[in-house]
N, C-alpha and C positions, 0 to 999 in steps of 0.2 A: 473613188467615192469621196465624196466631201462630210470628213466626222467633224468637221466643226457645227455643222448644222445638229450634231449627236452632243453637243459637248457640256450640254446641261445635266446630261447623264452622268458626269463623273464627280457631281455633288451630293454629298453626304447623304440627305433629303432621298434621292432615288435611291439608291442604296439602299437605303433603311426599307423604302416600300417593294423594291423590288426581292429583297431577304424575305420580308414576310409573305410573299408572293412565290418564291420557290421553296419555303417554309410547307405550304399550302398544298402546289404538287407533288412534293412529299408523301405529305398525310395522304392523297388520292392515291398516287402510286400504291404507295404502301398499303392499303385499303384491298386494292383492287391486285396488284402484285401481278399486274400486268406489263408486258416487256414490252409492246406497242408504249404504253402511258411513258415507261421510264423514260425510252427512246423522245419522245416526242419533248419531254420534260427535259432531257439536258440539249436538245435540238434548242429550244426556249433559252436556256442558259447560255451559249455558245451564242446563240442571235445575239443578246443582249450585250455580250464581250466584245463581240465583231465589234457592234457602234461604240462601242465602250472600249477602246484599242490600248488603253497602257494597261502595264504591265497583267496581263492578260491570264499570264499561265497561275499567279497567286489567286486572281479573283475567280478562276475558275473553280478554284479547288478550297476558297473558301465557300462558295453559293453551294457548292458538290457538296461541303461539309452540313451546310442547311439543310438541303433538299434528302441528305439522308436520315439526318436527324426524326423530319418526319415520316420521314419513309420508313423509320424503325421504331417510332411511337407509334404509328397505324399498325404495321405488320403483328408487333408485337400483341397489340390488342385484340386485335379478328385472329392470331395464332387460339389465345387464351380461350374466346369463344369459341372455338372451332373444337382446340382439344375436350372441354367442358362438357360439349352437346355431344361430343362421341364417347365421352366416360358414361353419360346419362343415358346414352343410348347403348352402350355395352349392360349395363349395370339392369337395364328394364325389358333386355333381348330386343330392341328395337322396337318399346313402346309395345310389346306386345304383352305383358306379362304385369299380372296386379299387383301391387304394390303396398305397403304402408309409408307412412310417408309424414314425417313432424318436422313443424321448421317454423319459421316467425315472420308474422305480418310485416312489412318496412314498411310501404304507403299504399295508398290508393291511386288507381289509376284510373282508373275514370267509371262512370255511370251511365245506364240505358236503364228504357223507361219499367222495365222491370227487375233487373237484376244491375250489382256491383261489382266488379272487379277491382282484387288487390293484387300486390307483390308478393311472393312469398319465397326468403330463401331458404333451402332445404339443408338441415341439419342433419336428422337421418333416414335411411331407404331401409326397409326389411322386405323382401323377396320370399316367397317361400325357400329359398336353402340359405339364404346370406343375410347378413346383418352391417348394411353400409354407416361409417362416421365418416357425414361430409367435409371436409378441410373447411375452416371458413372462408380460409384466400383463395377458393375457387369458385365460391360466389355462383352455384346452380339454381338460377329463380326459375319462377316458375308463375303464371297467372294462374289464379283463382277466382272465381266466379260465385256468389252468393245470388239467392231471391232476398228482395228488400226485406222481409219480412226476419231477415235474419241478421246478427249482429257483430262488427268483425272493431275493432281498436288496433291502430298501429302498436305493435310491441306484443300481441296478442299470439303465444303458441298456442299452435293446435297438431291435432293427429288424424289421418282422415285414411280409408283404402281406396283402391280402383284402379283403372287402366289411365294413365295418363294420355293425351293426344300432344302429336308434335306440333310444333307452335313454324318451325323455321320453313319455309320452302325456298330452293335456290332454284334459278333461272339462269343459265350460260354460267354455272360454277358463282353466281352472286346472288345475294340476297335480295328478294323480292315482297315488292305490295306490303302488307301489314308488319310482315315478318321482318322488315327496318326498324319499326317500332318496338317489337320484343328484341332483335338484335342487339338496337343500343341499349335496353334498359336490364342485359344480360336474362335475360326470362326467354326457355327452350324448349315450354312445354305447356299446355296449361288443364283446368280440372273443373269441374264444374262440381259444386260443395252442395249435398240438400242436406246433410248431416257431418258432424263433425266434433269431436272431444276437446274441448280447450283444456289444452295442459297448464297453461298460466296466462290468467287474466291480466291485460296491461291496462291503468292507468289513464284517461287522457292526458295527454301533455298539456301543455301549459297554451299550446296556440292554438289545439283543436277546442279548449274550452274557452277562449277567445272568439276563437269563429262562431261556436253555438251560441255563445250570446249575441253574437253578431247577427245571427241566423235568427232568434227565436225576437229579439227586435224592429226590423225589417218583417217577420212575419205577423206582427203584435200590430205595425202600421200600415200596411199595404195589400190591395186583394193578391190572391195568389200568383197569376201571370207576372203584376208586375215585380215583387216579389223573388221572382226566379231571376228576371232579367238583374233586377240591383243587386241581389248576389253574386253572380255573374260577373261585372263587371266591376265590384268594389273588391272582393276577394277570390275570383276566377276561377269561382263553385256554378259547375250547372247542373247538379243534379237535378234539381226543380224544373228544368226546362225538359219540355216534351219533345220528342223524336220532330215532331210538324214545326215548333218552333224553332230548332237547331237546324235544321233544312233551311227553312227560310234564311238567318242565320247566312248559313253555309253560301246558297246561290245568291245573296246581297253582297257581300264578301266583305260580311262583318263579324262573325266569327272571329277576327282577331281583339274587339272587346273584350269579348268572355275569356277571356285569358290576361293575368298580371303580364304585359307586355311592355316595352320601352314606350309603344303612343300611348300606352293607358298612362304611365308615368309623366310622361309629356305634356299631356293634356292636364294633369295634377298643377305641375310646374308653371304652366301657362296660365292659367285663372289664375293662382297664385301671385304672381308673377304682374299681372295687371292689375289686380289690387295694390300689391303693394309700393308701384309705381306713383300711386297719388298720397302715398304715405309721408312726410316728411322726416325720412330718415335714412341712413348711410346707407350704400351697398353691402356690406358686410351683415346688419343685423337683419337686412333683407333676407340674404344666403343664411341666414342664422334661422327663420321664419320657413323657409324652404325646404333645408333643412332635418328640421323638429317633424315637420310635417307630413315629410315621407318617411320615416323615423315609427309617428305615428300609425303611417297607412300600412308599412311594413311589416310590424306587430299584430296588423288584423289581418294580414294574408298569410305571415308565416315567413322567417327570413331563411327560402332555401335558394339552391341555387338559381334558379332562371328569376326568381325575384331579384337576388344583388345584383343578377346582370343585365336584369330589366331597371333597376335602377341607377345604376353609373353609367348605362347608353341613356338613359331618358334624362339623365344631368349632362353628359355630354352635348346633346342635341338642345339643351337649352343656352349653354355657352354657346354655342355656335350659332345661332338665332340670334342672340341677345348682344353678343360681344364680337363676332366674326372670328371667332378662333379656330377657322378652319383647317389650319397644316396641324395643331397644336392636337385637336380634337379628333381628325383621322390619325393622328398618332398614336393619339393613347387609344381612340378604339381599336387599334393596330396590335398595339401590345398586350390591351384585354382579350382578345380573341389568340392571340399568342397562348397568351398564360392559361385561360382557359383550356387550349386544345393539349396544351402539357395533362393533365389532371385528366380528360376526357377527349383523347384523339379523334374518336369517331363522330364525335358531335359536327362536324363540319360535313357528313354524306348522310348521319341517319337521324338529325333531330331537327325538326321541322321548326322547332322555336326559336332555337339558336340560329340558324338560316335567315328564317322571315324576321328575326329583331334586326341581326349585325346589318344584313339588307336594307331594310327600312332606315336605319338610323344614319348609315352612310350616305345612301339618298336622300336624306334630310341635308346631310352635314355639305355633301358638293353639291343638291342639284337645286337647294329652296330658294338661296337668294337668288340665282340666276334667272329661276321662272317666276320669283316675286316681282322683281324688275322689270320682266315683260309683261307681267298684268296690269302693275300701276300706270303701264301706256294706257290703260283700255280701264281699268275701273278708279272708283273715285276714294274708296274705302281701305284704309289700308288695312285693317283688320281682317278685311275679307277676303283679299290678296294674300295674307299669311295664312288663313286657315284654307286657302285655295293651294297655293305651293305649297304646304308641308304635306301636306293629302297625297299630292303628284308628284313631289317628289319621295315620299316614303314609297308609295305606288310602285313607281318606274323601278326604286334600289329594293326592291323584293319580287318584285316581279320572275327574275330566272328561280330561287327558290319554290315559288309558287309552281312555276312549270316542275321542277323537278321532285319536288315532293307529292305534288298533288295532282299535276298532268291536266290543269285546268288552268283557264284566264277569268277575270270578269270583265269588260268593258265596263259596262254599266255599277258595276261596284263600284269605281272610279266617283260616280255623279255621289251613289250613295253614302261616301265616308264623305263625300265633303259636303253634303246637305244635313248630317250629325256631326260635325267635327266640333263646329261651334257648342253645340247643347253637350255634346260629350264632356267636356271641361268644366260647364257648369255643374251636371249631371253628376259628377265625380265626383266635385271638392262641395257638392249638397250634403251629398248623401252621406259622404265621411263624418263632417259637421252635424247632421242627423246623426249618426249613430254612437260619435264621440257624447253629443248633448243630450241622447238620451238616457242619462245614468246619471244627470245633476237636474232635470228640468219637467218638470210636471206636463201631462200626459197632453193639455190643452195647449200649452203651444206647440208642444213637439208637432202635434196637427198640422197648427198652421205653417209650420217649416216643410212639413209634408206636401202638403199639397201643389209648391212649382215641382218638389221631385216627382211625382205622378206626373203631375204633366207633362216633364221632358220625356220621361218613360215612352207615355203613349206617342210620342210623337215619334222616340225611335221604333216603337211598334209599327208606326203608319210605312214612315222607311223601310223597315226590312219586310213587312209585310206585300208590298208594292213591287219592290226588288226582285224581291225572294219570290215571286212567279217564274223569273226569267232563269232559263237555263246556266249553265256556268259555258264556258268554249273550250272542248275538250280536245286537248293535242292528240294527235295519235301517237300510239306506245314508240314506235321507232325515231320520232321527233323530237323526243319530251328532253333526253339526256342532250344528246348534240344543240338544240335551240336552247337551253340551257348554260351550256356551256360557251356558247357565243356569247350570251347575253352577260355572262360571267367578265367574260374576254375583255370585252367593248368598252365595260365598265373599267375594268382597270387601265386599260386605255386613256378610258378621259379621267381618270384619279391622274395617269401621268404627264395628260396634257394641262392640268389646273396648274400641277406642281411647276409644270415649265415655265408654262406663265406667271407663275409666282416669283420664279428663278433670276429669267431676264427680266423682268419688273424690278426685283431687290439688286441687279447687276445695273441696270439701267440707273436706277436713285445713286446707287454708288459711284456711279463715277462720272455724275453730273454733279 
């Protein structure tokens, strides 16, 4: 066999991506604590020594020392959950026995056109014979369900009775459908509340009475459809939007607006970004203006996690656009996704955001300039060449996510993110600017600053309205994980073929 042809591989550079890469099988292994996966995963490692031939037996048993690392942050996690839902289920005779039950709001998780669901982790169970005090570091949540008409505050104790329903169902000894979703967010049960004793009233915090102003502003200027949508996509609130609109939404395959996402950040940075390109002044007070700015935007969504990590990939993704710092930029979103998966292991198999962002933004970072360059053959704009690739290539680097979280495609979403992508960015850094200047500027111009944001509004109406007719391409169930995990595969594949290119490219400069 000819390893010279291999011999790019024994550069620092692959190392690094291929660590975080059996970092990665780890975590799955470990997840799934399947002996197929393991096998399969150090088969992977072994391949990679084979073309990789010095000294062999250390790096084997360094990648081994990765790949367990996460294979014992995963295990350990799904252990915790596992033990937890069988104390809950010991402690409630298998959910069959009524219960009392006090414990504390943490967030909200989302809303439907009549009722809210929150978090709630349980502090303590009363049974008719026993009196449970839940450890805190076991962390027993649980969903709760309210009618709008009733009122719930994050920090808000309450005490409530009844039969709780299990939340978890497993398919082939794994976790299935919805039950991903209360999986990761440790909640193993959930209640549905029409009555209930608050023990102690909380407070809004300081960012939910941020967002109400936010909220009661945008309602003060805009009829109610539109309204929903700019909440939506400034602060990634859709309770305002209707079941028929979230559909639409959903089959356009724009749904990823309505969420603080890395392209909502993107799209910030970008209008931004173009402005201040005709400014006469440094790069630095640029990045100072950039910034303040999402700093600004931060504060009115609220700085929790999938916001910071929607914004250092949505800053990442503008260095790379802007400067070509592509080894530098898949590196650090290498090491965010590292460092993240320490803190929260599971987030890599059961959270659909952290998927669809790291996806999307790496597909920006290797696939935009490449398909920017083959459009400016064929269009004349370059503007429109870049809001053409970043669309396609965010597309393509979230695409296996998409299969495996949602077991769906859009074709035609494709057309539709890029026929808003443009008005997205102005739509954005409007409506922020709106909401910012509504609190120093009298009611008659705020109007007139009004009225382009309506009208991009209606025009992403027209879009997903249009769209959102068309079905979404639904995989079938036995396809969804394996097409998945090819599309996964492929991907790193060509992350290793840029790298080479980069390799012998900077080998080539060298020693001419």
């Amino acid at each position: 066999m000819n390893f010279k042809a291999f011999s790019f591989l024994e550069h620092p550079r692959m190392f690094f991506f291929f660590g975080v890469f059996t970092f990665f099988l780890g975590i799955i292994a470990g997840s799934n604590y399947s002996l197929d996966i393991i096998l399969v995963s150090i088969t992977i490692i072994l391949g990679f020594l084979y073309v990789s031939f010095e000294k062999i037996l250390m790096k084997f048993f360094f990648f081994l020392s990765i790949f367990l690392i996460g294979l014992s942050l995963a295990n350990t996690a799904e252990n915790h959950r596992h033990a937890v839902l069988e104390t809950l289920s010991e402690i409630t005779l298998d959910f069959s026995e009524k219960t009392t039950i006090t414990g504390r709001i943490t967030r909200k998780m989302f809303q439907g056109d009549q009722r809210e669901t929150y978090h709630l982790n349980i502090d303590m169970i009363d049974t008719t014979s026993t009196h449970y005090i839940i450890d805190p570091e076991d962390k027993i949540g649980i969903f709760v369900d309210i009618p709008k008409n009733l009122t719930l505050n994050i920090g808000d104790v309450i005490t409530f009775s009844g039969k709780l329903k299990p939340l978890i169902e497993f398919e082939n000894e794994s976790v299935a459908g919805f039950s991903r979703y209360a999986w990761f967010h440790e909640s193993y049960a959930k209640f549905s509340l029409y009555t209930f004793e608050r023990k102690n009233h909380a407070e809004p915090s300081f960012f939910d009475t941020i967002q109400e102003k936010v909220k009661t502003t945008i309602f003060n200027g805009f009829p109610e459809k539109t309204s929903a949508l700019l909440l939506g996509i400034t602060i990634g609130n859709t309770d305002m939007m209707t079941s028929e609109m979230k559909g639409e939404f959903k089959n356009a395959s724009l749904t990823h607006i309505l969420v603080v996402s890395g392209s909502n950040i993107t799209f910030i940075i970008m209008i931004l970004s173009f402005f201040l390109k005709y400014l006469p002044i440094r790069r630095i007070p640029k990045y100072i203006c950039i910034f303040s700015f999402l700093g600004l935007y931060g504060s009115l969504v609220g700085w929790d996690i999938p916001v910071i990590r929607a914004t250092v990939m949505g800053i990442l993704i503008y260095f790379s656009i802007t400067n070509g710092w592509k080894i530098n930029s898949i590196s650090l979103l290498s090491v965010l996704a590292v460092i993240l998966s320490f803190f929260s292991p599971l987030s890599l198999l059961y959270d659909a955001s952290f998927g669809l962002s790291f996806g999307a933004t790496i597909g920006i970072i290797l696939l935009n300039q490449p398909i920017h360059d083959f459009l400016q053959k064929f269009l004349k704009f370059s503007w429109l060449c870049t809001l053409i690739s970043v669309t396609l290539a965010a597309t393509a680097g979230s695409l296996g996510s998409m299969i495996y979280f949602f077991g769906s495609a859009s074709i035609l979403g494709i057309i539709a993110n890029i026929l808003i992508a443009g008005f997205m960015s102005i739509l954005l850094f409007l409506t922020t600017i709106y909401i910012g200047l509504s609190f120093i500027i009298p009611d008659s111009i705020l109007y007139i600053l009004g009225l382009p944001v309506y009208l991009l509004g209606e025009i992403i109406f027209i879009v997903s309205g249009f769209f959102g007719k068309f079905s979404l391409v639904e995989i079938p169930r036995q396809a969804k994980i394996p097409l998945s995990i090819i599309l996964y595969f492929m991907g790193f594949l060509y992350l290793l073929h840029v790298q080479e290119q980069k390799i012998l490219m900077n080998q080539t400069n060298h020693q001419n």
